[in-house]
N, C-alpha and C positions, 0 to 999 in steps of 0.2 A: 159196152161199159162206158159211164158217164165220164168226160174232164171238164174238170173244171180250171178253166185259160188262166185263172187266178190265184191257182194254189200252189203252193209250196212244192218244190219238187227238189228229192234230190237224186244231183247227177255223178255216177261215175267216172272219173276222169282222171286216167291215165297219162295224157299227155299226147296219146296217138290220133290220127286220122279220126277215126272209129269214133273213138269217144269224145274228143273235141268235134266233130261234125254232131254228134248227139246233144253237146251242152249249147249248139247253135239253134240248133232245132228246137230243144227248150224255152231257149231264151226267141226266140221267135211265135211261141205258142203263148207269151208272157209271163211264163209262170216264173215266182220268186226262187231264184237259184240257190242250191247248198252245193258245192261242189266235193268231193269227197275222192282224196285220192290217199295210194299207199307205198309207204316205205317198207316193204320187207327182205328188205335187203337182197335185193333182186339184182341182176350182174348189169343191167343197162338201167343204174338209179338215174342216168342223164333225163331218162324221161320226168323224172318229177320235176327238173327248169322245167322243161316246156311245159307243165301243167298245171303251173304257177303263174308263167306268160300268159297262156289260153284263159286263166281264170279271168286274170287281170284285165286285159285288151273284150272280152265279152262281156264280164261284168257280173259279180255274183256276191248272193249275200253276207257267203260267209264261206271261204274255201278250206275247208279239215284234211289236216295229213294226218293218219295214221298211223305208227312204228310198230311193227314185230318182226321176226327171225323166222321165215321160213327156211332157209340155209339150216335153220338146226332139223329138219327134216327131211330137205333136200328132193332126191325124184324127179329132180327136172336138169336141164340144162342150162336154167337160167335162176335156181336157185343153190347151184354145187358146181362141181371145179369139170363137169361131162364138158366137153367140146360143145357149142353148136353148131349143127348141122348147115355146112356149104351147100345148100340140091342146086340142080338145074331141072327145070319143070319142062315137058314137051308139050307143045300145042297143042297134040291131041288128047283130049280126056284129061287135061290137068295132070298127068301121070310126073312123078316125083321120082327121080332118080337120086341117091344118093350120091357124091364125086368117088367115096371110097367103094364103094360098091360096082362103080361106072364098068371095070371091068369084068368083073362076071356077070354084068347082066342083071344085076338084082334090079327091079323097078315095082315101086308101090303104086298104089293108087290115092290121091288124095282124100277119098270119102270112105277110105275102108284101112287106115291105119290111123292114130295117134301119135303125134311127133312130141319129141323127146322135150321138144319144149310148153310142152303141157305142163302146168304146175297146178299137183293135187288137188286137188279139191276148191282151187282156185274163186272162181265167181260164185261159189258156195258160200266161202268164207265173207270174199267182199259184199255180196248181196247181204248176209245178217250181220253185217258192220251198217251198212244203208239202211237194213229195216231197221234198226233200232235208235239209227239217230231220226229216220222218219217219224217214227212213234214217240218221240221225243219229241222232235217239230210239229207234228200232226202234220204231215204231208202226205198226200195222198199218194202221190207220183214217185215211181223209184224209176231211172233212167240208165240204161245199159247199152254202149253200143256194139251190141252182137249182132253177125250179120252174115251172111250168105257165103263168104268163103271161110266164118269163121265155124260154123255149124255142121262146115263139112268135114274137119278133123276133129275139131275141140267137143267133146259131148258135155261141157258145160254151158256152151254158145246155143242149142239144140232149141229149136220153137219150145217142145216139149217139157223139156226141164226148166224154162222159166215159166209155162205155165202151170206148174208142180209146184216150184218156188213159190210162186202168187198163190195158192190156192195154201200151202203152208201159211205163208203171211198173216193169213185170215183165220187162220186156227190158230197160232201160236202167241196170237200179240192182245195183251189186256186194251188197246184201242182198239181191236177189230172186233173183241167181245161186248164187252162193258159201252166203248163210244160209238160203237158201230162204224168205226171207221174205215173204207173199204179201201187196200192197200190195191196197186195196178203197177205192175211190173212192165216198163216202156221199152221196148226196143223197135224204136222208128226207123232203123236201118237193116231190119232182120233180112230184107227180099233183094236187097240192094247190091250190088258189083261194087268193086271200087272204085273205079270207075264212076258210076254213078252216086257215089257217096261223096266223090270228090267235088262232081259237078253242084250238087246237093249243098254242099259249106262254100262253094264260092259264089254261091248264089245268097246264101245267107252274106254273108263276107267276110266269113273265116281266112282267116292270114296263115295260111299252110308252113308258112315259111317259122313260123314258131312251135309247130308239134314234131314227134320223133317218133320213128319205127324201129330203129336198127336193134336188134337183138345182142351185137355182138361188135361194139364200135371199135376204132383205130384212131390212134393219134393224127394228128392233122398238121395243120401250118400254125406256128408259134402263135400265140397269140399272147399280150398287155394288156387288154381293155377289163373297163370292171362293169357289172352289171348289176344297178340298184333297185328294187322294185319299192315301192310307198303301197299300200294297201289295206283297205280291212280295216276300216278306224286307225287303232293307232297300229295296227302288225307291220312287220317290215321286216325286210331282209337286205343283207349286200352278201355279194363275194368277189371274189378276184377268181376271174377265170385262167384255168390252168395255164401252165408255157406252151403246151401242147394240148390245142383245140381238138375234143375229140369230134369226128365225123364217122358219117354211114359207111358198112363195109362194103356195101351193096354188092353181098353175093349173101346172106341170111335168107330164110321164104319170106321174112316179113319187109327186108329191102327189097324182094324181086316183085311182093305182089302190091308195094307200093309203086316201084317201077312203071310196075305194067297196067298201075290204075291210072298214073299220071297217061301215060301212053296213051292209051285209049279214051281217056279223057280229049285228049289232043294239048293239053298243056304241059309245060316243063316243070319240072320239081324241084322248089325254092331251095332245096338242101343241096343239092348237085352240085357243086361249083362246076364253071364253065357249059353246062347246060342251059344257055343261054337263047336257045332258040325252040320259039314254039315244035315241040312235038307232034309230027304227025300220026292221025290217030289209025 
């Protein structure tokens, strides 16, 4: 499939690892950034700072947030009041153990269950929110970062169903009829560990220390300070950050398997406090 290094792309961006290593990768191919992220009233909105910082510090043409209420449909545990899930994962086979479970023995397998923190029909939604401000932009590029631990629970993350997606794109849209414009669904981190995705943005020179994983954060140490951002022609924003800084719970999957990508990376993870020393990998 053809790219063109100079076209309009937009990117997904969450705020997390995943998807800010994708809008690096982007903006490393040249292409002119949209960045596109959502408030659906998701239980860890902290990620949309970081995905405000991320926009900012890479540079993009124009970053869109989003508003609706998945909470009024719920299904997930990270859009209704279900708990998220504490696991501890075994070394071998990626196997998932549940903590309430821990005693009878119940254990899943990571590529053959769905975790509760699935939200429905998820990158469904946000992908024809992208194709359509694409077709709006005439961009060719739609940028997703789904990727290898993410395709082995989520079957929205699946090679397969983004190339189903892409191949809708192309039926459903009056540019891919009429302009012929051929829409390409990107996910340059599909084959990737985290590990090597990490490696992957610090090589670009993504600043980790400003994106978020935690599913499920906890109060932290007081904090005063206020955080102003200037951006986007005239947009701007301020706020006062809370009394109480929230930080990662790091026992979430999505803390453990950022963890264990820093880990094996061999680097420390800017969120950590007192993690101060390079990690061995």
């Amino acid at each position: 499939m053809r790219q063109d290094n100079n076209s309009r792309a937009v990117v997904l961006l969450s705020g997390g690892i995943d998807s800010s290593t994708t809008l690096a990768v982007a903006q490393s191919e040249k292409h002119a950034l949209y960045a596109l992220s959502f408030d659906y009233n998701q239980r860890h909105k902290i990620e949309l700072d970081s995905a405000k910082k991320v926009a900012l510090s890479i540079g993009v043409q124009k970053h869109l947030i989003i508003k609706f209420d998945l909470r009024a449909i719920g299904g997930s545990a990270l859009t209704s009041e279900m708990e998220v899930p504490k696991i501890r994962i075994q070394d071998s086979g990626f196997k998932i153990q549940d903590e309430k479970n821990h005693a009878s023995g119940i254990v899943h397998h990571a590529s053959s269950i769905v975790p509760i923190t699935y939200v429905p029909a998820r990158n469904t939604i946000f992908l024809s929110f992208a194709l359509a401000w694409a077709e709006v932009l005439k961009a060719e590029s739609i940028f997703i970062g789904a990727n290898a631990i993410d395709y082995s629970s989520y079957p929205d993350c699946r090679p397969e169903y983004l190339r189903a997606f892409e191949e809708m794109a192309n039926l459903a849209t009056k540019a891919s009829i009429e302009d012929r414009l051929r829409f390409i669904i990107r996910a340059p981190l599909i084959a990737m560990k985290k590990s090597e995705i990490i490696k992957k943005g610090l090589e670009l020179g993504l600043d980790y220390s400003l994106t978020w994983s935690c599913y499920d954060p906890r109060p932290g140490e007081v904090q005063s300070s206020k955080f102003k951002v200037q951006s986007y022609k005239e947009d701007s924003y301020e706020r006062q950050t809370p009394k109480s800084e929230l930080i990662p719970c790091e026992r979430c999957d999505s803390c453990f398997f950022r963890a264990k990508g820093f880990k094996e990376a061999g680097m420390r993870d800017p969120l950590i406090k007192g993690d101060n020393e390079k990690t061995e990998s």
